[in-house]
N, C-alpha and C positions, 0 to 999 in steps of 0.2 A: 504493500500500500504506500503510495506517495503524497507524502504531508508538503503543503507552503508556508513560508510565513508572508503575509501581508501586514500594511501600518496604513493609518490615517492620517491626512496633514491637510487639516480645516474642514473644507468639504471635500473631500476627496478621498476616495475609501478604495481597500484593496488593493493599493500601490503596493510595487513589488518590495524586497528586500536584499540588499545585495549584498553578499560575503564580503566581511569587513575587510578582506586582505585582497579587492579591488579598489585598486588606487594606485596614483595615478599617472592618471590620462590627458589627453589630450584631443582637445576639439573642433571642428572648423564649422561655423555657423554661417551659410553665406543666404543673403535678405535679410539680414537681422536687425534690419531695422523696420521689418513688417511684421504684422500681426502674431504671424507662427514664428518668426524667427525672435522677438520680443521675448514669449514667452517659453522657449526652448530655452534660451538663457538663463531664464530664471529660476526653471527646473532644475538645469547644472549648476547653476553658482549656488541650488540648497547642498551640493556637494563639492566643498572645496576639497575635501583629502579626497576623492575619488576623480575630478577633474580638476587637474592641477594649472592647466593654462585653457582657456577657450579664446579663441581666434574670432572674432566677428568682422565679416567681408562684408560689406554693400558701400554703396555710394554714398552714404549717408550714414552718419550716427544713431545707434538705438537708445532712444529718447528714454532712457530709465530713469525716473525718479532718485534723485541720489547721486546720478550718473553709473559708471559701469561698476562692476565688482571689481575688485583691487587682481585678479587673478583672470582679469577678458582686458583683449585687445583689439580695440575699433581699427581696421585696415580700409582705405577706403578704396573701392575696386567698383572697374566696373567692367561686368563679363562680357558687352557687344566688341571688348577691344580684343586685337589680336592675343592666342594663348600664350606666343615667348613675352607678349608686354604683360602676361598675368605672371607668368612665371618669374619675371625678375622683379615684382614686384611681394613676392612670398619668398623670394629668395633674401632678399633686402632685410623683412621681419625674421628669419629664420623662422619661418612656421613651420612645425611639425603636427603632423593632424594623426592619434588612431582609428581618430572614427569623422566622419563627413554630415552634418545635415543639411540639405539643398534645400532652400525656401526662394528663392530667386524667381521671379516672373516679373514681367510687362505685362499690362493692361495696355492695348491696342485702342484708338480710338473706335469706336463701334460705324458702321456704314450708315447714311446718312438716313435718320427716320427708320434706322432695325432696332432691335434689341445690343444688348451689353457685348456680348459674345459672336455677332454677325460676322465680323470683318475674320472670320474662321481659317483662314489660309495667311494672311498673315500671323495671327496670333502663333500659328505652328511654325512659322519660319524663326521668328523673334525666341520665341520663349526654347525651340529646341537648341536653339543658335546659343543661349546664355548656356546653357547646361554643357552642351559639346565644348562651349571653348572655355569653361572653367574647367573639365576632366582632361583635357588636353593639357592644360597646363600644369597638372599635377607631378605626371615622368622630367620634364626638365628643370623643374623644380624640386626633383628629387623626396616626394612625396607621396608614400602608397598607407592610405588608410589599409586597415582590418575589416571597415565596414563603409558602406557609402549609403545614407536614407535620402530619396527623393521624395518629395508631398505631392502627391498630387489631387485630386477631392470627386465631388461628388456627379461632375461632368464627365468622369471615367464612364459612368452607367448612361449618359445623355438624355440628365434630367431635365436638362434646359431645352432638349428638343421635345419632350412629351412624356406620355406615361412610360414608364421604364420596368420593367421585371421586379417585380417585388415579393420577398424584402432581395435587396440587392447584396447578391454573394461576389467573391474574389472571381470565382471564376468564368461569371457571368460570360458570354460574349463579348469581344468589342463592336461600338455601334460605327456602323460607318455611314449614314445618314452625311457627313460633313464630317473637312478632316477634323483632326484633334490631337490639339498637342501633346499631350499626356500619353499617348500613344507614341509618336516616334522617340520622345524623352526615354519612355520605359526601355524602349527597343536599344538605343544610343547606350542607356545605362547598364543593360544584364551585357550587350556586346562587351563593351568596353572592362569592366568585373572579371569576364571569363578569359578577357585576355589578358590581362594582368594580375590574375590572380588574387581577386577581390571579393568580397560578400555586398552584398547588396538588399535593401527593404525598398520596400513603398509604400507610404500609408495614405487611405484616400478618408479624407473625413469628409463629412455634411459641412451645414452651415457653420461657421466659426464663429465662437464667441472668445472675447476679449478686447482689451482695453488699449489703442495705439493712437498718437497723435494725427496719424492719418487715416481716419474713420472711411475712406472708399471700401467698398465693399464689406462694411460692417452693419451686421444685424439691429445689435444691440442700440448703435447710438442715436439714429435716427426713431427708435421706439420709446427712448429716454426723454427726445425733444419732443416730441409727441406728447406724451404723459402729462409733461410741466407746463407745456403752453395749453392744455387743455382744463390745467389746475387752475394757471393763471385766469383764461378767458371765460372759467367758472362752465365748463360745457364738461358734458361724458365723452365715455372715450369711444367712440365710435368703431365699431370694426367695418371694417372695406370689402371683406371678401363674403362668399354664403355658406353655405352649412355648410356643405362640402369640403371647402376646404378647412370652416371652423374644426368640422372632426376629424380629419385625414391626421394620423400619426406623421410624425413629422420630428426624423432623430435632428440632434444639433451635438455638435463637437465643440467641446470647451478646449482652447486654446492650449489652457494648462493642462487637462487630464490630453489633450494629445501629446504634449512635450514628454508627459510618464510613459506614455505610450512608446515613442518613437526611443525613448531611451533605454526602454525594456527591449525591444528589435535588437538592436543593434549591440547590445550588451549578452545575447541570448543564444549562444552557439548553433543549436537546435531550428531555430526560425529565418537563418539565412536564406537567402534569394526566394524568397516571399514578398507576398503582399498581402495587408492586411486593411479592413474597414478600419477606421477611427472617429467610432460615436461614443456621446454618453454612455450609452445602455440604458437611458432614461427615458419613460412613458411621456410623448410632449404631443399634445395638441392646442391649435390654439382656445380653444372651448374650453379648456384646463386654463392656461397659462392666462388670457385677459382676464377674467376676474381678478387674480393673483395682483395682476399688475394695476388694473383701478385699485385696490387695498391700500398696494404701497404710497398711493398718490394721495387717497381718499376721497377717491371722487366716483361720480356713476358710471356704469360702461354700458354698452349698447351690445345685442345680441343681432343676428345674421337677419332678417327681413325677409320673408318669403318675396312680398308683396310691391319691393321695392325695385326702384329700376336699374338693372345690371347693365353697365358695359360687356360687354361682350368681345374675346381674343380664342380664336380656336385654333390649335397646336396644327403641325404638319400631318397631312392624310398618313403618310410613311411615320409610323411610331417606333422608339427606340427600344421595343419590347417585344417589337417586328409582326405583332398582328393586332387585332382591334381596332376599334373607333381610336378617335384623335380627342383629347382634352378639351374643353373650354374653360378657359379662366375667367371669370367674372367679376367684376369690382366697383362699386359705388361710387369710389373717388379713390385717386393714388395721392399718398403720404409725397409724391416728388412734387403733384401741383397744389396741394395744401401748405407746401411749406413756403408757398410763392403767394400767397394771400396777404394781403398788408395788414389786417390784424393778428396774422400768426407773428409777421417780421417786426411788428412795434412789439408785441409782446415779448418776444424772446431776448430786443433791446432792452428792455427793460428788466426780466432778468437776468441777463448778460451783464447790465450794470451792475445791478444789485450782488452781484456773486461774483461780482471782479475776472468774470469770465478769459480765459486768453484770445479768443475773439467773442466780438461787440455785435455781430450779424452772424445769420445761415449764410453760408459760401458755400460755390461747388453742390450747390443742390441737386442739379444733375447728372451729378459724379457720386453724391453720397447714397440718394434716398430709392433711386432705382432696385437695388439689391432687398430690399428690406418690401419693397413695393411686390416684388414676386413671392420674396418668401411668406409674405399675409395672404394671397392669394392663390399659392398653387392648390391645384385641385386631384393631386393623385398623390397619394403618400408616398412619404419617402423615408424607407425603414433599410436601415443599414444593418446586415446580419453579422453578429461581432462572436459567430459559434466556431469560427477560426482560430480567433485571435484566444480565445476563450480554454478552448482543447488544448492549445499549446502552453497555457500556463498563466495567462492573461487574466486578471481578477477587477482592474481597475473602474470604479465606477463616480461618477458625480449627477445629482439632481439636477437639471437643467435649469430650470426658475430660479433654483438655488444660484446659479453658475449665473445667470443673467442681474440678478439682483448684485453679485459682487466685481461683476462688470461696470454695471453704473457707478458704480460706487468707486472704481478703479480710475473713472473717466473724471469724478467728483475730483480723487487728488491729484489729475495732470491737468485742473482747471479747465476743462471741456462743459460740464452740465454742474448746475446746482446741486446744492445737497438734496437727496432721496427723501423724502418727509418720512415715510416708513411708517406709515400712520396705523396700518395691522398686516403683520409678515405672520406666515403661517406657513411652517411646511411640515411633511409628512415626519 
């Protein structure tokens, strides 16, 4: 019979435990100054004897609070440049990496009047382009990790093009509806492993929650501005989408139970050249969760309207599940042109002043609010099967409301949103 030990740290349960006489290591976090790559950091700097130096590569510095840990090193790179310009640029740091986590991606502009994700054949040129020419650069930099983790997420199953195979396993099929990056990246990254003599993960999460100064494609922040301007203008909170998708199951990936995750990979001799889901494990629908979130606000919320009038979006005939009808997303009004209303924008002036906000205005509204706009309305669930990751030894779990509630809260101390009233928090 084989026993584990697992530990808790906050909300976060069943994280692994790792033999005390691993120690250490060393790291390369490259996007680390986005979302996942944020909070990968932080997961590793809970273990300084265990990783002893961590390397963070992007363009940009990761905006932590505090600044960096005394034991991470901001490099600043960027991977569209030639691989020998990367390479004598990690040769300059002496970086030594045993393990790799790739967070690196472009956001493409979208084609004019499509959705987020249109401009689909660039995106795949750009973003496998970064990955090739950071692994390239590795050998003449004299660099071979132990392990190399790529992220890639929920567009592996092509939930952005329709209803998808559900719940969504590893081995599902690739959808080839349109290309996708994630797919030539994976291809690029097991070649390149087997020829060098490498191990390799890939974790795909859902929707990602966490806290980063650049809220694009984040769930959380634009449902926080929502909440407060709705306190402020003394309204309920209205939900956008209809039943459908109020009840459709609907996983979410906490930022940080992904960084426990992707650290158990890759420290896990056994789960080498894999790929695994990276969800909560947590029951989320919205019909659950808005209540929750009028509580913390204190104010009234609005349930799904049979009798009201829907906008109307119907997914591609060709479904990514490859037979059935095609989706219709439905919605009352989008959270992207609500937040363009001049009594949303005096109000959030106002408490923007009041909370000494680090910005005074909504910007980028149709950079932020879009992401958030789908994820209140998709109408086919999206349940991520974690009986992979699960079998091989995998225990990790976090409540998602829970994980959303300490999100805002995250956002409270990098001066983003007001403080959470918190007027009645209740969880399970």
């Amino acid at each position: 019979m084989a026993t584990q030990a697992v530990q808790t740290r906050g909300i976060y349960h069943g994280l692994p435990v790792f033999p005390e006489n691993l120690e250490g290591l060393t790291a390369i976090i490259t996007g680390a100054n986005g979302i996942s790559g944020q909070h990968m950091l932080r997961v590793l700097a809970q273990s300084p004897k265990r990783w002893k130096k961590i390397y963070c590569l992007s363009r940009r510095p990761p905006a932590i609070p505090g600044g960096l840990p005394n034991h991470a090193e901001h490099i600043p790179l960027d991977f569209l440049k030639n691989p020998n310009e990367i390479a004598e640029v990690l040769k300059q740091h002496n970086v030594k990496a045993d393990h790799v986590f790739f967070y690196s991606y472009i956001q493409i502009d979208p084609k004019e009047g499509a959705g987020l994700w249109s401009n689909a054949e660039e995106m795949s040129r750009v973003n496998t382009e970064l990955l090739s020419n950071f692994l390239e650069s590795l050998p003449p930099a004299n660099i071979k990790p132990k392990r190399i983790m790529l992220q890639t997420g929920a567009k592996y199953y092509g939930i952005h093009l329709g209803p998808s195979s559900t719940p969504n396993e590893e081995d599902d099929p690739r959808v080839l509806l349109e290309p996708n990056f994630y797919y030539p990246q994976q291809d690029y990254l097991s070649q390149y492993c087997q020829k060098h003599g490498i191990g390799w993960n890939e974790a795909r999460p859902s929707f990602i929650l966490g806290a980063v100064p650049d809220a694009a494609m984040n769930l959380c922040y634009p449902l926080a501005i929502y909440a407060a301007v709705c306190k402020r203008l003394g309204e309920p909170l209205r939900y956008p989408g209809d039943l459908v998708a109020w009840e459709a199951q609907q996983d979410q990936s906490s930022a940080t139970l992904n960084g426990y995750l992707e650290e158990w990979m890759v420290l896990t001799g056994h789960v080498a050249n894999e790929a695994f889901n990276a969800a909560d494990d947590s029951a989320f629908t919205w019909g659950k969760f808005w209540p929750k979130l009028a509580s913390w606000y204190g104010i009234e919320y609005t349930r799904p309207d049979a009798d009201a009038k829907y906008n109307e979006i119907t997914t591609p005939n060709k479904t990514p599940r490859g037979f059935g009808p095609p989706a219709t997303i439905r919605y009352t009004f989008l959270l992207t042109e609500w937040a363009k209303r001049p009594e949303v924008d005096k109000a959030w002036r106002e408490i923007a002043q009041e909370s000494d906000l680090t910005e005074k205005q909504l910007r980028d509204v149709d950079r932020i609010f879009p992401f958030t706009d789908l994820a209140l309305a998709m109408p086919a669930p999206l349940n991520f099967s974690m009986n992979k990751a699960r079998k091989r030894g995998w225990h990790g779990f976090v409540d998602s409301s829970e994980c959303i509630l300490e999100v805002f809260e995250d956002f409270v101390k990098l001066k983003m949103l007001p403080p959470v009233p918190k007027v009645n928090v209740k969880f399970a």
